[in-house]
Structures are given as C-alpha cells and as structure tokens.
DRENPA-3360 file (N, C-alpha, C; in nm, 2 decimals, always signed):
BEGIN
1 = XXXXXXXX = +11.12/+6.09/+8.77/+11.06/+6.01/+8.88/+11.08/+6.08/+9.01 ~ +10.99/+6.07/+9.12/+11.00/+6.14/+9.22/+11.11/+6.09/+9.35 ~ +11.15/+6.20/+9.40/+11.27/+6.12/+9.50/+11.21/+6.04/+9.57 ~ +11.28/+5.92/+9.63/+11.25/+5.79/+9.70/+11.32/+5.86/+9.83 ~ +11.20/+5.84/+9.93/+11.22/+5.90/+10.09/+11.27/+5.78/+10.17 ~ +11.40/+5.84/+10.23/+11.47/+5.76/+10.31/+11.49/+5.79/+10.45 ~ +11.59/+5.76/+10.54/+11.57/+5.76/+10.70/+11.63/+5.91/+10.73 ~ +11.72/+5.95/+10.62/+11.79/+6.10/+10.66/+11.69/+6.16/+10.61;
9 = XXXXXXXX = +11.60/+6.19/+10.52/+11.46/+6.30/+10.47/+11.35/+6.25/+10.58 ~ +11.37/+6.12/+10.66/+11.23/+6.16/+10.75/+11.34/+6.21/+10.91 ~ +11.45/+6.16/+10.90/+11.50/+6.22/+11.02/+11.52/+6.42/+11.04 ~ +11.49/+6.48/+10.90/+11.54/+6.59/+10.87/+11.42/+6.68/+10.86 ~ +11.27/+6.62/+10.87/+11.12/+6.61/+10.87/+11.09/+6.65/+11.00 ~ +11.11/+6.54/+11.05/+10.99/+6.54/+11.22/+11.06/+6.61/+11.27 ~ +11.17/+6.66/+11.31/+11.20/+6.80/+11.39/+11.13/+6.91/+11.38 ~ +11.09/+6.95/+11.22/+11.04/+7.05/+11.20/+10.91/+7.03/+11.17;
17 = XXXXXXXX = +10.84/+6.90/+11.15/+10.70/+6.90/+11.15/+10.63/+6.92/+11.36 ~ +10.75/+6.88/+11.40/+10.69/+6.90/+11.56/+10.74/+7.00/+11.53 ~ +10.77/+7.11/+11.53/+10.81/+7.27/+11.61/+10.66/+7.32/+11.53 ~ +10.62/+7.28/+11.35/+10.52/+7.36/+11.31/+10.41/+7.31/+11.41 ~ +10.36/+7.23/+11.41/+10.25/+7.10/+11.53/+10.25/+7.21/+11.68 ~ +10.38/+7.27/+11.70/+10.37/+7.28/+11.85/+10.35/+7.45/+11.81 ~ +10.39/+7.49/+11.70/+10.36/+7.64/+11.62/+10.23/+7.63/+11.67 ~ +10.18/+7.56/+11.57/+10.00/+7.57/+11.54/+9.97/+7.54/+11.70;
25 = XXXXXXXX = +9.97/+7.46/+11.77/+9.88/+7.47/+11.92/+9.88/+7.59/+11.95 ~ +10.04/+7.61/+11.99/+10.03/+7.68/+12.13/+9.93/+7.85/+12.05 ~ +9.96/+7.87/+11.94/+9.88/+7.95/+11.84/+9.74/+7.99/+11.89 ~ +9.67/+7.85/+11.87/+9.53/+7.86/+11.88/+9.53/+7.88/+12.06 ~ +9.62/+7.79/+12.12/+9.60/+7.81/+12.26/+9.55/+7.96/+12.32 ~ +9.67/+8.03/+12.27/+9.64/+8.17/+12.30/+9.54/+8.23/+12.23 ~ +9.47/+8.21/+12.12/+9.36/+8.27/+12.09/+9.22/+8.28/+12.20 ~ +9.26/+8.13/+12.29/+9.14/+8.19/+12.39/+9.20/+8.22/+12.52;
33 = XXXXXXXX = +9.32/+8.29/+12.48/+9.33/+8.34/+12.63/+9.39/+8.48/+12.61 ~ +9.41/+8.55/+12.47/+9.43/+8.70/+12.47/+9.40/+8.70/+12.36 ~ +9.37/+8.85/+12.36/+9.30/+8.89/+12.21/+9.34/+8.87/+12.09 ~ +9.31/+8.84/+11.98/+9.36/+8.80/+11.84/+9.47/+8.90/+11.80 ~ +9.44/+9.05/+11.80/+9.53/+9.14/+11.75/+9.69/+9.13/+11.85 ~ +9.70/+9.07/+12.01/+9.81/+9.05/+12.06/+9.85/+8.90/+11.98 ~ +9.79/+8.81/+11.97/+9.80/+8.66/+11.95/+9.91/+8.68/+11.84 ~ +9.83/+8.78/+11.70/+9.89/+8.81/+11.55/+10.07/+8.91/+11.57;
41 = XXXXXXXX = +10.06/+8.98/+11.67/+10.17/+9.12/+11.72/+10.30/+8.97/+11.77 ~ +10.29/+8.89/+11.78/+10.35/+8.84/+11.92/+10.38/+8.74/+11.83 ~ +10.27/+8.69/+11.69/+10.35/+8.57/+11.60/+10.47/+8.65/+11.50 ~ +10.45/+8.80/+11.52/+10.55/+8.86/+11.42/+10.68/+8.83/+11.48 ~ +10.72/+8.81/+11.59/+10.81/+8.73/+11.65/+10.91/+8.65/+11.56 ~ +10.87/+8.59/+11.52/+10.92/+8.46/+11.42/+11.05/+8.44/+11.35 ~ +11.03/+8.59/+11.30/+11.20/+8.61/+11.22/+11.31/+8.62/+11.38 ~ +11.29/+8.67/+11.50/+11.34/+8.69/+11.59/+11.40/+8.53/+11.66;
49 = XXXXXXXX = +11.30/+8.46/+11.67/+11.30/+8.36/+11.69/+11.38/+8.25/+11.63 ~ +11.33/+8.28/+11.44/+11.41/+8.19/+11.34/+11.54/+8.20/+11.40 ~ +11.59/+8.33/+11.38/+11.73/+8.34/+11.38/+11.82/+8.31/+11.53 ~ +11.75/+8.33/+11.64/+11.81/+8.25/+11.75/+11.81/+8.13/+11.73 ~ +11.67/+8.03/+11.68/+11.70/+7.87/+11.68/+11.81/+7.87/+11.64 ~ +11.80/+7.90/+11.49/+11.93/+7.88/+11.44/+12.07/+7.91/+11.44 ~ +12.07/+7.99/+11.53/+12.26/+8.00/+11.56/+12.26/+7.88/+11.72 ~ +12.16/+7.87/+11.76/+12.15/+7.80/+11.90/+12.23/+7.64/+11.82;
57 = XXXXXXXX = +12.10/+7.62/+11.74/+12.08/+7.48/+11.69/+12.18/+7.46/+11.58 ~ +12.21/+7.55/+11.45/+12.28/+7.51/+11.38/+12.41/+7.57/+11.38 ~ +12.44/+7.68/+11.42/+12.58/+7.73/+11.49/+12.60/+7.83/+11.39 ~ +12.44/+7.92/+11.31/+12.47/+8.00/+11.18/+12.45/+8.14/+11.27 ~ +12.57/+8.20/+11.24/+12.57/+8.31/+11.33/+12.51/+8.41/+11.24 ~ +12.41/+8.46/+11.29/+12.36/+8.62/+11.23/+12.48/+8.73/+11.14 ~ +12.43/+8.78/+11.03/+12.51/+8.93/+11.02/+12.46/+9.07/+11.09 ~ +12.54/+9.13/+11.06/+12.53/+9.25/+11.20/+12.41/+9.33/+11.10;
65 = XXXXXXXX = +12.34/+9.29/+10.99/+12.27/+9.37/+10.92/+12.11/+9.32/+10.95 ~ +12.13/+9.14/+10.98/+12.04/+9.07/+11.03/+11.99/+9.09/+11.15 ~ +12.07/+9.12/+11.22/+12.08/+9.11/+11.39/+11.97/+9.30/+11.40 ~ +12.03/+9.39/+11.33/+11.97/+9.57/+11.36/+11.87/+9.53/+11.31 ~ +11.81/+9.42/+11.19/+11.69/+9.42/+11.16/+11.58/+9.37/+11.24 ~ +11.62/+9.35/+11.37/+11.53/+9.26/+11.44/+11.49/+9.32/+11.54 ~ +11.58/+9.48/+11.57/+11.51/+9.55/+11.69/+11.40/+9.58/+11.70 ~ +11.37/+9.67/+11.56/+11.23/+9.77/+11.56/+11.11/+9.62/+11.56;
73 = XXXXXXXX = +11.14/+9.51/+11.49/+11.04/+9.39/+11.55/+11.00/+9.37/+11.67 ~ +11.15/+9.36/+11.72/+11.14/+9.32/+11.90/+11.09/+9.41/+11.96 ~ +11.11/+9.55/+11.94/+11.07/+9.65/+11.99/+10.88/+9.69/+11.99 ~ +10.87/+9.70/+11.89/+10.76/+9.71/+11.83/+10.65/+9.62/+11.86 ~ +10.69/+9.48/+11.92/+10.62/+9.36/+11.95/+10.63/+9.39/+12.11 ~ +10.74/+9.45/+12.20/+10.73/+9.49/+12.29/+10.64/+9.63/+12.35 ~ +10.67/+9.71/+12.27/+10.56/+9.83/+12.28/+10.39/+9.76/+12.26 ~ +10.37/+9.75/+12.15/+10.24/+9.71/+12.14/+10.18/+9.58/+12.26;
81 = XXXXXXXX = +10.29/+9.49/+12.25/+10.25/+9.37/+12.39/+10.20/+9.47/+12.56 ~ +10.30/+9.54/+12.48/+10.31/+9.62/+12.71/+10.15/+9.70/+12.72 ~ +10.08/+9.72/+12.58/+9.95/+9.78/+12.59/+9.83/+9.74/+12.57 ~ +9.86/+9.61/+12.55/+9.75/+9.54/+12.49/+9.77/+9.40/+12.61 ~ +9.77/+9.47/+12.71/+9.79/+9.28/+12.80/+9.64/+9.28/+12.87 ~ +9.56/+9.21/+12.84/+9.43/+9.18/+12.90/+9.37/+9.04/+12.85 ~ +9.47/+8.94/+12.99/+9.40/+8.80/+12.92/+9.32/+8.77/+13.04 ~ +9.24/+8.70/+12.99/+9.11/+8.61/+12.98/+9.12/+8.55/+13.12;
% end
C-alpha cells in the first residue's frame, strides 16, 4: 500500500518545491536577458550552491575533499562568466 501523506511529508515538500518553482523562474528569466550558453555555465553552479544551503540550513559541514571539488567549478563558471557578459 502506498504511504499515507501527512503534515511532516507536506511540511518537508513545500520548501523544496518553492526553491525548485523559484529554480525554474528565475532560469527562464535569464534566458531573455543573457545568452543561453551563460544562462547553462552559471546553472553549473548548483553543486556550489547545494553545498552552502546546506551547511547554512542544515548545519552539514562540507569535507575538505568536497569543499577542493568546487574550485575548478567556481572557477571555471567565473572565467567563462567574466567573457561571456553581454546582456540584453
């Protein structure tokens, strides 16, 4: 039988169906205001991002293995952002 949804699985829901909701806008937002190939450079972000929410929000602190993995991202989303800025 399938689980029966209660007030802690919908309270544990809408947090994250609003961040994906506000994902998807602000997403398309930027599609009409810089080029698709910055829009796609700039969502690789994400793991960078994941991992702040969650030491912010859940108090899960990174490993130092996690943390070196996220330079050449940051980096690399930085290099390519600093050459590709022409919005709309």
């Amino acid at each position: 039988a399938p689980k029966q949804i209660n007030r802690t699985m919908v309270d544990q829901i809408v947090p994250l169906s609003i961040m994906h909701l506000l994902g998807f806008l602000f997403t398309n937002m930027s599609l009409g205001a810089v080029n698709v190939s910055l829009t796609h450079t700039i969502k690789s972000l994400e793991p960078f991002f994941t991992v702040l929410l969650s030491w912010m929000f859940l108090g899960s602190v990174p490993s130092l293995v996690t943390t070196l993995t996220l330079i050449p991202i940051v980096a690399g989303v930085v290099i390519a952002s600093a050459t590709d800025l022409s919005f709309n």
